[in-house]
N, C-alpha and C positions, 0 to 999 in steps of 0.2 A: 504494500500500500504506500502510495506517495505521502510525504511528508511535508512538501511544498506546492503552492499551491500553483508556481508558473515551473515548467519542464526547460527552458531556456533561459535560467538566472545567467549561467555563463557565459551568454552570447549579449544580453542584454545590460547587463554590467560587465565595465572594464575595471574586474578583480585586481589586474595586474600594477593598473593606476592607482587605485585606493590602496593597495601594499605600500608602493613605493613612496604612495604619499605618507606613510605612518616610515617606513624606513628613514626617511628623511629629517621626520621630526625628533624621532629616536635617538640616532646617528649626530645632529646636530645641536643637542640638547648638554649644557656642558654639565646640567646636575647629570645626568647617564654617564656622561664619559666618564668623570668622576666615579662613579661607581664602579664600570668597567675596571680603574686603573684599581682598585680598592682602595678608595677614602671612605676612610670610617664616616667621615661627619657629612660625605652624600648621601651615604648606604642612609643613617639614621636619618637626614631628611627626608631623603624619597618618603622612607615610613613613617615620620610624623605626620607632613606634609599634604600625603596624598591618605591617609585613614580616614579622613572625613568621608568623601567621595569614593572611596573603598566600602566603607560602611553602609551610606545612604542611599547607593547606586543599587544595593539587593534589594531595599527598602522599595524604591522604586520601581524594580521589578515586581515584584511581590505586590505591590497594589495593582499596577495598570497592567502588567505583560501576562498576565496569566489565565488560561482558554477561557477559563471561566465570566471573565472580565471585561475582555474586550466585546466591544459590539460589534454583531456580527450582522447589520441588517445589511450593509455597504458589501460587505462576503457573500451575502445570498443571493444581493442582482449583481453581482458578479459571476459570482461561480456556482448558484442553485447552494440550498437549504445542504443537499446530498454530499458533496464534495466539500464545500464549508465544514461541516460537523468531523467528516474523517480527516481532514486536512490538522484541523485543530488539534483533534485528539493525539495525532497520530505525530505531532509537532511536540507535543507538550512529553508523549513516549521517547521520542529522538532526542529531546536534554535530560531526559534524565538516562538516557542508553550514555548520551555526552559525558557528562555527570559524574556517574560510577565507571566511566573507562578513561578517565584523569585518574582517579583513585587508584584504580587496579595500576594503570601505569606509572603511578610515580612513587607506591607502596608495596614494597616486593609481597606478595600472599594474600594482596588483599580480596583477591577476588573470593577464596574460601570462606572468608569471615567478613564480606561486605554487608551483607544481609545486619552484621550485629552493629556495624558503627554507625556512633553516632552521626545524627543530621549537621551536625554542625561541620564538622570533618565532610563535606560535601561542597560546604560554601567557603566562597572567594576569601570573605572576609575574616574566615577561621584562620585558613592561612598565613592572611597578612600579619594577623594578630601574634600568630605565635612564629611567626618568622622573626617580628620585630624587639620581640623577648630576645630572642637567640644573637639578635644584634646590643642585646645589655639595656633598654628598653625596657620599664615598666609600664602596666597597663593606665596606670594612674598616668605617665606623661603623655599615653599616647590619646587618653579621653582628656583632658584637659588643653589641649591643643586650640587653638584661636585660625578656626578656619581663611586661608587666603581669602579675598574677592574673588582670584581667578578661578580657585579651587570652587569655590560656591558657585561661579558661572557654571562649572562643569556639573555640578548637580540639580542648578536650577534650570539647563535646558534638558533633564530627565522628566521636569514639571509641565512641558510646556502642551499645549492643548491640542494639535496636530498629531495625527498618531502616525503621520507620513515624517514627519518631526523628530517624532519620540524616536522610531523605531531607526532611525537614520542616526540617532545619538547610539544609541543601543550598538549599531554596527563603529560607529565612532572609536567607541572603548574595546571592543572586542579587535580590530583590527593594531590599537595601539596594543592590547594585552599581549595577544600573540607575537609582537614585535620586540616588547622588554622580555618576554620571556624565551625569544630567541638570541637577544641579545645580552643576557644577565644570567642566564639559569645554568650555562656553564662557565660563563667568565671567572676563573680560576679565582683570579686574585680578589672579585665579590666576593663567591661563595666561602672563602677561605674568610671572610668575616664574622660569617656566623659558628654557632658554636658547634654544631652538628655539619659543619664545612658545606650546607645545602640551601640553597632559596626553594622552599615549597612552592611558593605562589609562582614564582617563576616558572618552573618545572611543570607544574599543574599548565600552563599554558604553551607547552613544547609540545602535550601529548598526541600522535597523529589520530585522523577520524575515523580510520578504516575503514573507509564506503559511507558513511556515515555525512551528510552536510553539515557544515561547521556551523557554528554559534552565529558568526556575523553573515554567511548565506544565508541560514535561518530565517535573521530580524530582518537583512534586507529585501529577501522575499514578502515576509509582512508591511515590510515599505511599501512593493512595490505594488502589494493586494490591497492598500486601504489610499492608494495613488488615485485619486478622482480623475475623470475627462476631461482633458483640456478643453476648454470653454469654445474653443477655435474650431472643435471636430476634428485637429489631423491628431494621428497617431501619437499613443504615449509613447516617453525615453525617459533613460536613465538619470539624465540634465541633470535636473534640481534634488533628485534626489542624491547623486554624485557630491553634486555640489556643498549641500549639507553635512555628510558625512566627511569629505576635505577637509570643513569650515569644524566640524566639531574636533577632527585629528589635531587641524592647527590649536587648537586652545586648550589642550593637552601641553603642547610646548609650550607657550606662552603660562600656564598652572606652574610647569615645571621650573621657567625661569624665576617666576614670581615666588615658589615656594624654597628656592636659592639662595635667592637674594635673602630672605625673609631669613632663613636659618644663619646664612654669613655675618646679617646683622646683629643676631646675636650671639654669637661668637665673639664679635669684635667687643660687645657690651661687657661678655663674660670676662674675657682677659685683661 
């Protein structure tokens, strides 16, 4: 049973351009490089820094992205009542197949005793949390944290009322995810930070899909299903939805610079 609801995601988005647009941001990011080379004191910004929006972004899923939730009457004169309902269902089956085969992959045995662990050891933000222990981080610094602006932009356009919007943010983060976690989860001289010499979060985002459509195919799919008729009558494109998902990747970097600076200044306070 299909999982998505258009057969030609990969012809209708250029995958290859939204990569490179998150490689870019990545790559050019000097709190990243910093981490790459192992500074400590990037390593713990990333993770104070970015835990707000680590946090609030599952929150955010969790209210609006889930089958149950979304409306689906835009899905029905689209795609009939029929394909709607198994598309949903059968979407919401494919993250959690997503889900438990991070785990299994980046937990030697887990597959035996996955059934027994907990929910939390599922989500993103478990990880981060206890990565950032591992970097000498207590939980008290990381919840008492005084969220960026930029950082807040990245979670207040999770808010926003477009669901062609939402789900383009959605693809936003997962595209950058995948890119720090290809470029952090084995950089030696990171992982050699923490105390168990591993980035979970990172790792959890290397894992391959095995036939499987990834996370950000997924939500862009749902982009492109709650995508209205151009008012003009000619054919829909990827355009604006492209364009949004860029425009979310850049403010990623722009979070990352801001949430830099923000730590560098107070370093320079401390000393």
């Amino acid at each position: 049973m299909p999982s998505l609801f258009h057969a030609d995601d990969g012809r209708y988005f250029n995958m290859e351009r939204l990569k490179a647009a998150a490689h870019e941001t990545v790559s050019s990011s000097s709190l990243i490089q910093r981490c790459v080379a192992g500074d400590l004191d990037a390593a713990r910004a990333l993770s104070l820094g970015f835990w707000p929006f680590t946090r609030d972004f599952e929150v955010a899923i969790d209210n609006r992205a889930n089958s149950a939730g979304l409306p689906r009457e835009p899905l029905n004169v689209k795609f009939g009542q029929s394909t709607t309902r198994r598309t949903l269902i059968e979407s919401a089956r494919t993250i959690k197949r997503l889900a438990d085969s991070e785990i299994v992959g980046v937990f030697e045995g887990a597959r035996e005793n996955l059934q027994e662990m907990q929910k939390d050891e599922k989500r993103h933000s478990h990880h981060w949390r206890a990565d950032a222990k591992r970097l000498g981080l207590t939980e008290a610094e990381l919840d008492s944290q005084v969220t960026t602006p930029e950082v807040q932009a990245l979670t207040d356009a999770t808010r926003v009322e477009s669901l062609v919007a939402f789900f383009a943010v959605l693809a936003s983060t997962e595209f950058i995810a995948e890119e720090l976690g290809d470029t952090l989860a084995h950089a030696r001289a990171y992982t050699d930070l923490f105390s168990n010499t591993r980035a979970i979060w990172m790792e959890v985002h290397t894992i391959p899909h095995d036939g499987e459509p990834s996370h950000e195919e997924i939500v862009l799919d749902f982009a492109r299903a709650y995508q209205p008729p151009k008012a003009d009558g000619s054919e829909e494109d990827a355009t604006d939805i492209e364009a949004l998902v860029i425009k979310g990747i850049r403010m990623f970097g722009v979070a990352a610079d801001a949430v830099e600076a923000r730590y560098a200044a107070m370093r320079i306070a401390a000393e």
